[in-house]
RODO-2510 file (C-alpha; in nm, 4 decimals, decimal comma):
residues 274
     n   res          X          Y          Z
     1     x     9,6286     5,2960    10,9816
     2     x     9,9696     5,1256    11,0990
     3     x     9,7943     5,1420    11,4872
     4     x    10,1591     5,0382    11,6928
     5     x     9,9400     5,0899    12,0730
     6     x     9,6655     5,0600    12,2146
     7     x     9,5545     5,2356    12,5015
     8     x     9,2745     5,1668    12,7178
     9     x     9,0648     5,2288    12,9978
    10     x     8,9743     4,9689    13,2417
    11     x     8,6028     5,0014    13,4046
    12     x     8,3689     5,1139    13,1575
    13     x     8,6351     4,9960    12,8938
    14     x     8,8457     4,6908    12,9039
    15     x     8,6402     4,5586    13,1979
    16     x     8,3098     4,3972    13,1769
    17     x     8,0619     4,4690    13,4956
    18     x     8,1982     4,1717    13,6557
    19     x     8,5375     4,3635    13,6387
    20     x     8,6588     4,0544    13,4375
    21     x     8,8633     4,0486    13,0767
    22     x     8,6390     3,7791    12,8298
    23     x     8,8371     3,5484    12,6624
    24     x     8,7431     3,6707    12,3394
    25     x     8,8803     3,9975    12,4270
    26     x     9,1806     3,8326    12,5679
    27     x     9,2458     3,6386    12,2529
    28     x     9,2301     3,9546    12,0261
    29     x     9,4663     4,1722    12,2789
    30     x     9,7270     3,8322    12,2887
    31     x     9,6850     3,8472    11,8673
    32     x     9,7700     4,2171    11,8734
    33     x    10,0673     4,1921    12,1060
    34     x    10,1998     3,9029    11,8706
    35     x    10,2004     4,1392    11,6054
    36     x    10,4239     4,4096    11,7452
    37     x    10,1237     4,6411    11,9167
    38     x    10,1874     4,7954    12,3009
    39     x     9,8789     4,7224    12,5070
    40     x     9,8532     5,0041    12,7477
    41     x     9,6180     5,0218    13,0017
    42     x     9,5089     5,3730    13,0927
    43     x     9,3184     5,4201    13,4810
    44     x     9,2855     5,6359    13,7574
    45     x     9,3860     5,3980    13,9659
    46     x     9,7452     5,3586    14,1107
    47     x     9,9724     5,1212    13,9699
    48     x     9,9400     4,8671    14,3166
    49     x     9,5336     4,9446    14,2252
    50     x     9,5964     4,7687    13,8481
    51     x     9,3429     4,4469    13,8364
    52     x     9,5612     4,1110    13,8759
    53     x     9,3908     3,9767    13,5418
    54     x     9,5474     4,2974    13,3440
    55     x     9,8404     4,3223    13,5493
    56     x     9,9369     3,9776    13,4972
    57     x     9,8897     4,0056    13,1168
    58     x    10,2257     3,8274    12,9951
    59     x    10,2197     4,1370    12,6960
    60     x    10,1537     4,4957    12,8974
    61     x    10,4798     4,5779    12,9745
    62     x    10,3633     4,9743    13,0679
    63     x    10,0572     5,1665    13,2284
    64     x     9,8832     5,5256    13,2539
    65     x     9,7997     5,5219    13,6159
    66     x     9,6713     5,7835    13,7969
    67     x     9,4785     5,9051    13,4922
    68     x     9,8587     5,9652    13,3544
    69     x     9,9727     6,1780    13,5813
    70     x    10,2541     5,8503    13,6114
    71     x    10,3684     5,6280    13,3086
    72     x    10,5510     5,3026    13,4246
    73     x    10,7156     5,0176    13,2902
    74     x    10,5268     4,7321    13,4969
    75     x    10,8125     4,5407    13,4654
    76     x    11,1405     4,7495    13,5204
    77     x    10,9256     5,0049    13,7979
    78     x    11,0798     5,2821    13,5946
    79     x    10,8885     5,5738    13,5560
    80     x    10,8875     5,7136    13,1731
    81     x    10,6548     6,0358    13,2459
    82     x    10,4907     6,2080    13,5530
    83     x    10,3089     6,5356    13,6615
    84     x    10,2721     6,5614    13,9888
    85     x    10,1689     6,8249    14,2650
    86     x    10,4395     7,0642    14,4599
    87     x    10,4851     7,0037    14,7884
    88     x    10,3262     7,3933    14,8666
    89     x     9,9796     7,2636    14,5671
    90     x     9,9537     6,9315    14,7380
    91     x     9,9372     7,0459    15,0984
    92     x     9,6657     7,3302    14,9847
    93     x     9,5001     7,1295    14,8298
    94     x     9,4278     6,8880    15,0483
    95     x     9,3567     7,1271    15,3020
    96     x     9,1428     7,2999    15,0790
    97     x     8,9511     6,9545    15,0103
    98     x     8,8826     6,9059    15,3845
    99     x     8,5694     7,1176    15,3811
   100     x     8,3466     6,9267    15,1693
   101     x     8,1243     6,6249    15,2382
   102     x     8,3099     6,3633    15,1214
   103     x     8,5515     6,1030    15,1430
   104     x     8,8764     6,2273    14,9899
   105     x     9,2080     6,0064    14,9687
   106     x     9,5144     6,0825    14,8163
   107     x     9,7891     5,9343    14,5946
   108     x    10,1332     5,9454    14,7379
   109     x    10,4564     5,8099    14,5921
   110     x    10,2364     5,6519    14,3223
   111     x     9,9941     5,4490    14,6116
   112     x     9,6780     5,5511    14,6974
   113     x     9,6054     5,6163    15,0696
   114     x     9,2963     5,6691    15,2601
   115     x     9,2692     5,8272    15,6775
   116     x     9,1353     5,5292    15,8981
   117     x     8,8233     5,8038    16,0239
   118     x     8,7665     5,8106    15,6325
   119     x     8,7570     5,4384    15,5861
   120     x     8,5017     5,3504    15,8093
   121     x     8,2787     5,5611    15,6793
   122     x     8,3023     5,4749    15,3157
   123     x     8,0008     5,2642    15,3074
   124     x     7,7731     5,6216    15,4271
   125     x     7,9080     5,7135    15,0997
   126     x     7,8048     5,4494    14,8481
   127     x     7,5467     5,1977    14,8157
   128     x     7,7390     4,9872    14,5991
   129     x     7,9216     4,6813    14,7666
   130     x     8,1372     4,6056    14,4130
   131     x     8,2505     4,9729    14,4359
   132     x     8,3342     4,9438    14,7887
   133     x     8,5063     4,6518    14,7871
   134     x     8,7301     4,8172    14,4727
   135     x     8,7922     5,1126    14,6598
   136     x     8,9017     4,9112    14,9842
   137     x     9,1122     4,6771    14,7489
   138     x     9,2558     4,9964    14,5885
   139     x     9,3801     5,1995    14,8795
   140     x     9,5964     5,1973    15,1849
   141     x     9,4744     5,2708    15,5195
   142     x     9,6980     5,5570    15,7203
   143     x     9,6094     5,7760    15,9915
   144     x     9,7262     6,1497    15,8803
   145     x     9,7881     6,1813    15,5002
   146     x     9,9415     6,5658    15,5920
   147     x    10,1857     6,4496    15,7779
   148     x    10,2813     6,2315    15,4892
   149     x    10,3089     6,4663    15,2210
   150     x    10,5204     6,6908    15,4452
   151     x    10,7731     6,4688    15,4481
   152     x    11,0731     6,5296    15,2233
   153     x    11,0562     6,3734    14,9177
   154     x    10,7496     6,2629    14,8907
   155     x    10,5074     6,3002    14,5377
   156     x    10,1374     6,3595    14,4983
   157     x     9,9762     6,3139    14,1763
   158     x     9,6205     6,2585    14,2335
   159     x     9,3266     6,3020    14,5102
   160     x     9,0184     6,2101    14,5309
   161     x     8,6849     6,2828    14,6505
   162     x     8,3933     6,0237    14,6831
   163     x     8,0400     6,2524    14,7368
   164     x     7,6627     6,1213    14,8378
   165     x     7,4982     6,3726    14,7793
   166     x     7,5045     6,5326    14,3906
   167     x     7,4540     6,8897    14,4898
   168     x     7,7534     6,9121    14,7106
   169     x     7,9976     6,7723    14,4349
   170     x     7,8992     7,0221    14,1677
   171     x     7,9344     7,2754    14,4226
   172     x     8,3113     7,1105    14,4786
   173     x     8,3474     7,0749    14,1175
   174     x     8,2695     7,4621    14,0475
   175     x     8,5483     7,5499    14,2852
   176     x     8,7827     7,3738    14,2353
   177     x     8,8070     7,4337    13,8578
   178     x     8,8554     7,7652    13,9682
   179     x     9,2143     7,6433    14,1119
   180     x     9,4436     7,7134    13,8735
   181     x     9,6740     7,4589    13,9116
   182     x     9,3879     7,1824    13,9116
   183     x     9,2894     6,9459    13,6976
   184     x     8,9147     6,8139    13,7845
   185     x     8,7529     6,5179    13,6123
   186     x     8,5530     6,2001    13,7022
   187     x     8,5811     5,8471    13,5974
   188     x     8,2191     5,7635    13,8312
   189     x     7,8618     5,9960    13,8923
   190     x     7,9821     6,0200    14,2230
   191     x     8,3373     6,0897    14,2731
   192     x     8,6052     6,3955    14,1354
   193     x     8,9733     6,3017    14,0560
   194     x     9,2266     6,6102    14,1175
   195     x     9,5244     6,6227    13,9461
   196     x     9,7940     6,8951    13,8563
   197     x     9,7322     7,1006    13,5376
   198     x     9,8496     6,8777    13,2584
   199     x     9,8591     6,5340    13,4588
   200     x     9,5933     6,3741    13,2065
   201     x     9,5555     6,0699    13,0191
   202     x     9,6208     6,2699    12,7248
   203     x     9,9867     6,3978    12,7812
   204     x    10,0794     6,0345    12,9685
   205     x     9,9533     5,9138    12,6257
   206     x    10,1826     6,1502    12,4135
   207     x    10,4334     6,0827    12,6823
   208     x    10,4865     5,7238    12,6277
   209     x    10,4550     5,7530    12,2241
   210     x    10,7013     5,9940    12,2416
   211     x    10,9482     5,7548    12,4619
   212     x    10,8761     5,4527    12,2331
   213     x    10,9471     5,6354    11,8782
   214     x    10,5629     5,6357    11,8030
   215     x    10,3614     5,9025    11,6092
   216     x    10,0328     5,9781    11,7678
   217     x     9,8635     5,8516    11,4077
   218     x     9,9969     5,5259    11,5282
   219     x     9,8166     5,5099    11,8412
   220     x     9,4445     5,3886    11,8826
   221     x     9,2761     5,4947    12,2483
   222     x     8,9343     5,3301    12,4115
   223     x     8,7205     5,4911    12,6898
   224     x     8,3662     5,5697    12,8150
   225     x     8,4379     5,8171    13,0832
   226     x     8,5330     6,1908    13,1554
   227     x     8,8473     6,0987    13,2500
   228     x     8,8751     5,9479    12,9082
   229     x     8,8415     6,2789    12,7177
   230     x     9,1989     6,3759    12,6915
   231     x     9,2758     6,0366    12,5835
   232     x     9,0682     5,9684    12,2908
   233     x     9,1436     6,3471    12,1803
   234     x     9,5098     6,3412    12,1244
   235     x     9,5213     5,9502    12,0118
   236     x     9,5502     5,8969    11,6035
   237     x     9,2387     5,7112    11,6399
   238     x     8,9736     5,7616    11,9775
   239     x     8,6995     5,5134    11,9644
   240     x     8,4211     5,5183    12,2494
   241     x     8,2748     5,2633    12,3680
   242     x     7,8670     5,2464    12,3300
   243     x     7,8612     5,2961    12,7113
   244     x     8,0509     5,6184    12,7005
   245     x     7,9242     5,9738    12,8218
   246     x     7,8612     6,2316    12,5566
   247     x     8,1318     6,4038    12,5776
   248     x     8,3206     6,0965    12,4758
   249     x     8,0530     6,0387    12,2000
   250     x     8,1254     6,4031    12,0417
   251     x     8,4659     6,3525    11,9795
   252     x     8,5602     6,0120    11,9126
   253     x     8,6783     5,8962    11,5783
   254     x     8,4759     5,5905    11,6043
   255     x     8,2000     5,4006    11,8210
   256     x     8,2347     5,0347    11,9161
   257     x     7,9882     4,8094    12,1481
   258     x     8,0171     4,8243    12,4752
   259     x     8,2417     4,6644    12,8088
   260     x     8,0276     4,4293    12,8197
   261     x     8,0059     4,2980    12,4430
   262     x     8,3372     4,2923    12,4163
   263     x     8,3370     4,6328    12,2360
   264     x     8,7236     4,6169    12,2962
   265     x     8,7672     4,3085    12,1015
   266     x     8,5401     4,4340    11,8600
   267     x     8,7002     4,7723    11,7715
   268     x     9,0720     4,6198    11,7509
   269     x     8,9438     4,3662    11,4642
   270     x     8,7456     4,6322    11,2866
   271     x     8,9912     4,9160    11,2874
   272     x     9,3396     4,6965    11,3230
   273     x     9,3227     4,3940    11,1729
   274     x     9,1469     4,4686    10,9259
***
């Protein structure tokens, strides 16, 4: 296959557990971008939310953020794709949201922002101190996100909603896949990601091969997570990593180690270079 990008998550993915890129990985993603091949990461996190260490990466010149609901050119700040919320979706929404035990936040003109009351109680919400630190790191503090997205021009993409207890987000989950113009899916056991109908890593993904002359047989996708799905469906080539939830599993093209064998590395010199 003549694989011209590769897309890929970041936790679960391109990430090892310490949330760190190996340098064997790194050396294999440099070789690939010397040889003409777009490295794309592909998150549910906001561009601002993007790891320095990816970022930073002299070759990724564009992202999926907000599980592709926006394509950007890291570089330029233009956007090259986005699906995002009306005004009248986003507002019921996140009313709609407000009733469940959880911790949503909300992605407005491509940032991620969080109510202060919300914020300090995070930590009733997870027992992890890595994820709360990430989710601190990745979100702005404000004190009344309606207000916000009544403003005039302002775009919502993506909420979330962070649960403790299980039984209360598959009660969310049920209900909200009922909304017609939502699109629920979960990059965590914990959490649900909203987005419009169609913002998915799978159209941002046919989005940006589209904008850069590519055929989707030309483009290779990595992921573990539910978020992922869309992804590694419509790429020429979906490979899961070993980590990955079943769904993942039953569709993929391939299977490669996992995030934290370098499974990334791996899978680009077994199915590229070769």
């Amino acid at each position: 296959m003549d694989i011209r990008l590769i897309a890929l998550d970041l936790d679960g993915t391109l990430l090892n557990s310490s949330k760190e890129i190996t340098d064997h990985t790194s050396g294999v993603l440099q070789k690939a971008a010397k040889n003409g091949i777009h490295i794309v990461p592909s998150t549910g996190r906001s561009e601002a939310g993007i790891p320095k260490n990816v970022a930073k990466l002299p070759f990724v010149d564009y992202a999926l953020t907000l599980n592709g609901a926006l394509v950007v050119n890291l570089k330029t700040k233009e956007i090259i794709h986005e699906c995002v919320f009306t005004k009248k979706e986003a507002l019921l929404l996140w009313d709609f949201i407000q009733k469940y035990d959880a911790i949503p936040d909300c992605s407005i003109d491509g940032e991620l922002y969080m109510e202060r009351q919300a914020w300090l109680g995070l930590s009733d919400y997870t027992d992890s101190p890595e994820r709360l630190a990430i989710m601190k790191q990745t979100r702005k503090e404000t004190e009344n996100i309606r207000k916000m997205l009544l403003k005039d021009g302002t775009r919502s993409a993506k909420m979330n909603l962070l649960f403790a207890d299980p039984g209360e987000r598959l009660k969310a989950m049920q209900e909200l896949e009922n909304l017609l113009f939502v699109e629920v899916s979960s990059s965590l056991d914990k959490n649900l990601e909203l987005n419009r109908r169609g913002g998915n890593k799978g159209n941002g993904l046919k989005a940006l091969a589209a904008y850069l002359g590519l055929r989707m047989d030309q483009v290779m996708a990595l992921g573990d997570s539910d978020n992922d799905i869309t992804m590694i469906a419509a790429a020429g080539l979906g490979i899961a990593m070993a980590n990955a939830v079943p769904e993942i599993l039953n569709i993929a093209d391939g299977l490669t180690d996992s995030n934290n064998e370098d499974g990334v590395a791996h899978a680009i010199e077994r199915w590229v270079f070769k």
